[in-house]
BADOMI-420048 format. One record per residue (C-alpha): residue number from 1; residue in three letters; chain; x negated, y negated, z negated. Coordinates in nm, 3 decimals. Each point is the difference from the previous one (the first is absolute). Example, Ala and Ser with C-alpha at 12.3 -4.5 7.8 and 13.67 -1.06 7.14 Angstrom:
BEGIN
SITE  seq  type  mol  X  Y  Z
SITE  1  Ala  A  -1.230  0.450  -0.780
SITE  2  Ser  A  -0.137  -0.344  0.066
REM end
This chain:
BEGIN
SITE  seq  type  mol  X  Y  Z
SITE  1  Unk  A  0.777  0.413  -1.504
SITE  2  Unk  A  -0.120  0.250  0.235
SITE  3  Unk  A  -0.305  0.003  0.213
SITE  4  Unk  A  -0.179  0.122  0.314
SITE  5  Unk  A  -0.329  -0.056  0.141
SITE  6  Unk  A  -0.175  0.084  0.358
SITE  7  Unk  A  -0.362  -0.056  0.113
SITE  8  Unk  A  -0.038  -0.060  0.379
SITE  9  Unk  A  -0.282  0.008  0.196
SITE  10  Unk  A  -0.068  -0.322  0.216
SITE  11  Unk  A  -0.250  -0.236  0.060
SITE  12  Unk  A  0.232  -0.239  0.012
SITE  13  Unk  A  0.192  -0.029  -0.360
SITE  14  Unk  A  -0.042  -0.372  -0.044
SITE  15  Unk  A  0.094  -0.042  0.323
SITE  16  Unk  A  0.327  0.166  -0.075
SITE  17  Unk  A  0.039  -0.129  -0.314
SITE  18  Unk  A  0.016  -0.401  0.135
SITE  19  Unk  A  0.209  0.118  0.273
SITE  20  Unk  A  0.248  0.144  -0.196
SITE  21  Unk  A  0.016  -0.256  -0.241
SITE  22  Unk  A  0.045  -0.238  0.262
SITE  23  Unk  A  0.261  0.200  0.152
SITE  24  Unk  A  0.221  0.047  -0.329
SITE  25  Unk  A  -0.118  -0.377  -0.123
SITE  26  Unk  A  0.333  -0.192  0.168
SITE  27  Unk  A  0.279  0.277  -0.211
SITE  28  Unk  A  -0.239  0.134  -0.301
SITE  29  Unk  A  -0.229  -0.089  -0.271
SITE  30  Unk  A  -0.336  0.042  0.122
SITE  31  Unk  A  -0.407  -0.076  -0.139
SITE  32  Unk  A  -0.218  0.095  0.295
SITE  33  Unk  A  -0.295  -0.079  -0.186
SITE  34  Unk  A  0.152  0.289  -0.300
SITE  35  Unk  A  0.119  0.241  0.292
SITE  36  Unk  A  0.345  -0.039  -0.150
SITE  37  Unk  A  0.326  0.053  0.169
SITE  38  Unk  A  0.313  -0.060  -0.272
SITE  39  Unk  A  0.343  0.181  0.146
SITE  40  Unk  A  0.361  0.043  -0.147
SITE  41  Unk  A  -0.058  0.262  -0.277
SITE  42  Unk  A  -0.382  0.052  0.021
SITE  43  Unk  A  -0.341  -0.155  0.143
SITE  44  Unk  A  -0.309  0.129  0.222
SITE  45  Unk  A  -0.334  -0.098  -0.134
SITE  46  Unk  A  -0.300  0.042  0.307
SITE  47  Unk  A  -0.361  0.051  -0.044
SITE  48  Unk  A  -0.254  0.009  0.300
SITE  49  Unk  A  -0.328  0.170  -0.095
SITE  50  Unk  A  -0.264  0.083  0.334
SITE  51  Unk  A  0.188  0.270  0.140
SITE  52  Unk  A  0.340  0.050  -0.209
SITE  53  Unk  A  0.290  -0.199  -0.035
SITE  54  Unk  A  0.140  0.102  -0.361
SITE  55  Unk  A  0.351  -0.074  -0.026
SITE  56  Unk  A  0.244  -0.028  -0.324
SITE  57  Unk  A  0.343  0.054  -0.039
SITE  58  Unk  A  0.199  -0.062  -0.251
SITE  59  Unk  A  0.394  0.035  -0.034
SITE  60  Unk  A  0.296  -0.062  -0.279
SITE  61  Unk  A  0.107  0.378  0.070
SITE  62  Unk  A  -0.036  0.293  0.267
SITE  63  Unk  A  0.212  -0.124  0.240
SITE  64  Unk  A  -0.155  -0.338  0.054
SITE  65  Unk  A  -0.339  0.176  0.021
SITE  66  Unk  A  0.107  0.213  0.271
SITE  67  Unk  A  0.139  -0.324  0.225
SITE  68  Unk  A  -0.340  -0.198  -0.058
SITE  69  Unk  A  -0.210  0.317  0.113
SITE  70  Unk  A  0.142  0.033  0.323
SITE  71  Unk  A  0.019  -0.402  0.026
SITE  72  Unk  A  -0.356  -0.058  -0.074
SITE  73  Unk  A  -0.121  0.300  0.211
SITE  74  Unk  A  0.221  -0.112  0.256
SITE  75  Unk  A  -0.151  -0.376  0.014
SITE  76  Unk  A  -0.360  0.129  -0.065
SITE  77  Unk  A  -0.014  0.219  0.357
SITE  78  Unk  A  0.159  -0.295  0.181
SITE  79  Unk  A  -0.268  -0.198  -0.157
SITE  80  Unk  A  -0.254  0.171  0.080
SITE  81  Unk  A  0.047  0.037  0.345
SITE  82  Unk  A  -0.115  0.230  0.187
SITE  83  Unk  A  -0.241  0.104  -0.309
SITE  84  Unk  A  0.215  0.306  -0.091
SITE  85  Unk  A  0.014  0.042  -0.358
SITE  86  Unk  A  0.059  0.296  -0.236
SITE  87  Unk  A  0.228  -0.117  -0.317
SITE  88  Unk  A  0.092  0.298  -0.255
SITE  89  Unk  A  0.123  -0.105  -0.348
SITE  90  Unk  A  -0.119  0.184  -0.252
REM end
């Protein structure tokens, strides 16, 4: 199991957090009130504090962690709107 983690500042995070999970609800496994997203191969765990949105990945190997960056980066911009947002794994 790998890992990788990025803190993002927004205003918005639980926001984001229901809107995603709403979004991937109809294909994935989703708790909006847990922030959690389960994919093929890994899951995405969300936590809104004030000003952050903390976000959680975890993957079966490399390779899968690589897809659900982009993916979740991807889906958090459209999201957000025209709130741009900053996501670097760490």
């Amino acid at each position: 199991m790998v890992e990788s983690r990025s803190t993002i500042a927004t205003a918005s995070g639980q926001r984001l957090i229901h809107r995603l999970c709403k979004h991937w609800s109809h294909k994935l496994e989703v708790d909006a009130e847990r922030g959690l997203v389960v994919f093929e191969g890994g899951r995405c765990v969300m936590q809104a504090g004030a000003d952050t949105l903390d976000v959680r990945l975890d993957a079966d190997d490399a390779e899968v962690l690589e897809r659900l960056k982009a993916v979740v980066a991807s889906h958090l911009e459209r999201m957000a709107g025209k709130e741009e947002l900053v996501v670097a794994w760490g």
